[in-house]
C-alpha positions in Angstrom: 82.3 -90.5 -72.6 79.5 -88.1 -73.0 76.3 -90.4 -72.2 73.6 -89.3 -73.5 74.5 -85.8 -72.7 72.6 -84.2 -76.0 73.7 -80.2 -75.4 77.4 -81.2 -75.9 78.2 -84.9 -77.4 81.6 -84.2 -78.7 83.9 -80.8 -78.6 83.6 -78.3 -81.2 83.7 -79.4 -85.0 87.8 -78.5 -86.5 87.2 -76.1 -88.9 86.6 -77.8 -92.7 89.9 -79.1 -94.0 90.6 -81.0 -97.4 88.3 -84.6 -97.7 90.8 -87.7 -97.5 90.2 -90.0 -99.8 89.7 -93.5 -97.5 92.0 -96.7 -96.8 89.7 -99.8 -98.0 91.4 -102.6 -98.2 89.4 -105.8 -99.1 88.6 -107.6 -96.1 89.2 -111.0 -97.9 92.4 -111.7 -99.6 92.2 -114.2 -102.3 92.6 -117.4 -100.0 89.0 -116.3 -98.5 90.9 -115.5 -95.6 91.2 -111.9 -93.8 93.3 -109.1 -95.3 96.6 -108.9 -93.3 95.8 -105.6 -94.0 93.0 -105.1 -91.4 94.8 -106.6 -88.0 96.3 -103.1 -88.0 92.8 -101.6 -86.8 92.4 -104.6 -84.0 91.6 -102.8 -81.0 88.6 -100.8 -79.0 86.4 -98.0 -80.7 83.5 -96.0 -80.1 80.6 -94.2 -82.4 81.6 -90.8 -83.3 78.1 -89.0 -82.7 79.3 -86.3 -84.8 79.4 -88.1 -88.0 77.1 -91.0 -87.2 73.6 -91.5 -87.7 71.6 -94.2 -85.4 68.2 -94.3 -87.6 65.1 -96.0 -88.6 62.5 -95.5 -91.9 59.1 -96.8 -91.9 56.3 -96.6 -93.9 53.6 -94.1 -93.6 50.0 -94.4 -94.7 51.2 -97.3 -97.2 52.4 -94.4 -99.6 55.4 -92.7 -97.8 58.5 -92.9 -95.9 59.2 -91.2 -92.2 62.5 -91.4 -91.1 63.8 -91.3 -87.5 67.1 -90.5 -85.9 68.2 -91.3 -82.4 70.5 -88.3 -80.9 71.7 -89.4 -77.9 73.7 -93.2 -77.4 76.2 -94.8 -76.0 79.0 -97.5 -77.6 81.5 -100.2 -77.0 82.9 -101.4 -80.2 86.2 -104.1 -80.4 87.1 -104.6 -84.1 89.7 -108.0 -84.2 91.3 -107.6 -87.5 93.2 -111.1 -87.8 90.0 -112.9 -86.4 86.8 -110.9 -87.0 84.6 -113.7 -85.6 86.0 -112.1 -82.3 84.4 -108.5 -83.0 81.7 -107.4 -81.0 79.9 -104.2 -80.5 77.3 -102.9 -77.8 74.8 -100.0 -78.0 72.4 -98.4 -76.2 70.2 -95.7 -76.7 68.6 -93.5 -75.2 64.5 -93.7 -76.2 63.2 -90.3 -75.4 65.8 -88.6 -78.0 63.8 -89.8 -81.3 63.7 -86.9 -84.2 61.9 -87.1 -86.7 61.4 -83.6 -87.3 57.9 -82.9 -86.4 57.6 -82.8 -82.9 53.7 -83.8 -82.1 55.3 -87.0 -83.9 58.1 -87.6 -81.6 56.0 -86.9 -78.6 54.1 -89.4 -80.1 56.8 -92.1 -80.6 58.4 -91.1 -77.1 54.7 -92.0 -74.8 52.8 -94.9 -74.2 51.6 -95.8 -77.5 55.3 -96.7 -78.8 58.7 -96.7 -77.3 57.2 -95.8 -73.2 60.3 -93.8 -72.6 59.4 -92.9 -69.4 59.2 -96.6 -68.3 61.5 -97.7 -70.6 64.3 -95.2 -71.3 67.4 -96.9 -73.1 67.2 -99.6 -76.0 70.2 -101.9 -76.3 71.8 -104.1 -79.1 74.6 -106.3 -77.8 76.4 -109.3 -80.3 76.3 -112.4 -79.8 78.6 -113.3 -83.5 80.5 -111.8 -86.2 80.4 -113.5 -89.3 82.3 -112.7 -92.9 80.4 -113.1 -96.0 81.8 -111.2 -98.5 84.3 -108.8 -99.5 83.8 -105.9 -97.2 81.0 -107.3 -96.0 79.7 -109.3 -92.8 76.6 -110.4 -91.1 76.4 -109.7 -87.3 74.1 -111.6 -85.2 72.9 -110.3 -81.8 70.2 -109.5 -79.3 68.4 -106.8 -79.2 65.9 -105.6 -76.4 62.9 -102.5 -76.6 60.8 -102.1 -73.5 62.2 -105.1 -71.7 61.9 -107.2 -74.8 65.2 -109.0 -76.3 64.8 -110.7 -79.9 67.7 -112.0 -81.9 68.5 -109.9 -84.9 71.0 -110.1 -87.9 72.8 -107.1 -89.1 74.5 -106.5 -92.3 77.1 -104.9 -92.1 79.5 -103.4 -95.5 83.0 -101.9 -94.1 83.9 -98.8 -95.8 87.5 -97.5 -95.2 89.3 -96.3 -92.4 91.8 -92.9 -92.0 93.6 -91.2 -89.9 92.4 -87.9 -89.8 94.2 -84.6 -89.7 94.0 -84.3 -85.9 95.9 -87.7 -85.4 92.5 -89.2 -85.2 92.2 -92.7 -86.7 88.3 -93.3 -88.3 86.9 -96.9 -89.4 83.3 -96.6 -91.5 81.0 -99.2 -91.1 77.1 -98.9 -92.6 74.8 -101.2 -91.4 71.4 -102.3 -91.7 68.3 -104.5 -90.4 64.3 -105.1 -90.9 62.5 -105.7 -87.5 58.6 -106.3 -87.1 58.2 -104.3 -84.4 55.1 -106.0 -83.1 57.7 -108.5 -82.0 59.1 -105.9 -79.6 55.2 -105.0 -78.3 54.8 -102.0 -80.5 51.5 -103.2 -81.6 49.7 -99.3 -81.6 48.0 -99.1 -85.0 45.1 -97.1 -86.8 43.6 -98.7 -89.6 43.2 -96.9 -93.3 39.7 -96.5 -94.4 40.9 -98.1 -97.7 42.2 -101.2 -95.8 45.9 -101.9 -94.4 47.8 -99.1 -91.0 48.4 -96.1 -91.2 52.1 -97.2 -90.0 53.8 -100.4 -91.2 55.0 -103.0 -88.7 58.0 -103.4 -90.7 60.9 -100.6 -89.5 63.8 -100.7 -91.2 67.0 -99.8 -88.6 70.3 -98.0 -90.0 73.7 -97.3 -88.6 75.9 -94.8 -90.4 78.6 -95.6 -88.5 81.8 -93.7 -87.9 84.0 -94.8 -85.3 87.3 -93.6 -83.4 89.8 -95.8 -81.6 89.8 -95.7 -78.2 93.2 -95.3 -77.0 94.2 -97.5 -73.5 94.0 -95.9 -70.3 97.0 -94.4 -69.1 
């Protein structure tokens, strides 16, 4: 894999062909049990950076939204079809690659006040459980760890299809999404409002927009 290598993540886009229309089975059949379906795409994947989105929104000035991308990551993903309580997934990214479009803000977000990239250069998540709840839908429990800190966290998660592209490519969709405090994490820096509450809310919402690829075995 490409880590963190920002100039070229992935080779150069196909050119546009016709959109395919995705496979979503329903991850529960009606036992309550796991499609059949679904042990078909039981294997290793990774995050297509090209048509992923590792983001956050938070609010700004208790009247607007700022929203945040990270650009440059690294995954391990294991999807287990017949048993997704053994599905895991690991990410980490890379700190100093924040955009948020405005870049006095992400020099901002990337020094001492916020994320410390220089001292602290990659944020992880890692699972530690994969539960179903729904159809389509499952809760995924791990630990995740900015600036040396690691707080449990639950994702939830809403499966979206899977294809196999025109290249030969097979794709699975997952979006995903949490709320953190991120004083919890020690990103206390704050200015106060001269009508009362911060100028940037503790609360960050974190999104994945995931699209992944299987990982074929070595050799």
């Amino acid at each position: 894999m490409n880590l963190f290598n920002r100039a070229a993540p992935l080779r150069r886009p196909a050119p546009p062909t016709a959109p395919q229309r995705p496979a979503a089975p329903p991850a529960f059949t009606p036992s309550g049990l796991p499609d059949p379906a679904l042990a078909a795409l039981t294997g290793e994947w990774m995050i297509d950076p090209a048509h992923s989105r590792i983001g956050f929104s938070v609010r700004h000035a208790m009247v607007t939204t700022v929203r945040g991308s990270f650009a440059e990551y690294k995954s391990r993903l294991y999807f287990d079809g017949r048993n997704p309580a053994r599905s895991r997934a690991e990410i980490v990214v890379s700190t100093g690659s924040v955009d948020t479009g405005v870049e006095q803000r992400d020099a901002h977000l990337v020094g001492r006040d916020f994320l410390d990239s220089a001292t602290y250069p990659r944020m992880r998540f890692a699972s530690t459980a994969v539960q179903m709840s729904g159809n389509d839908v499952y809760r995924m429990l791990g630990d995740l760890t900015i600036k040396d800190v690691t707080r449990p966290v639950v994702l939830e998660l809403t499966y979206i299809g899977h294809v196999t592209d025109p290249f030969g490519v097979e794709r699975v969709g997952f979006d995903g999404t949490t709320t953190i405090d991120r004083s919890d994490w020690g990103l206390t820096y704050n200015s106060r409002l001269a009508e009362g509450g911060a100028m940037v809310s503790e609360k960050v919402r974190l999104q994945f927009d995931i699209a992944a690829i299987r990982t074929l075995p070595a050799g």
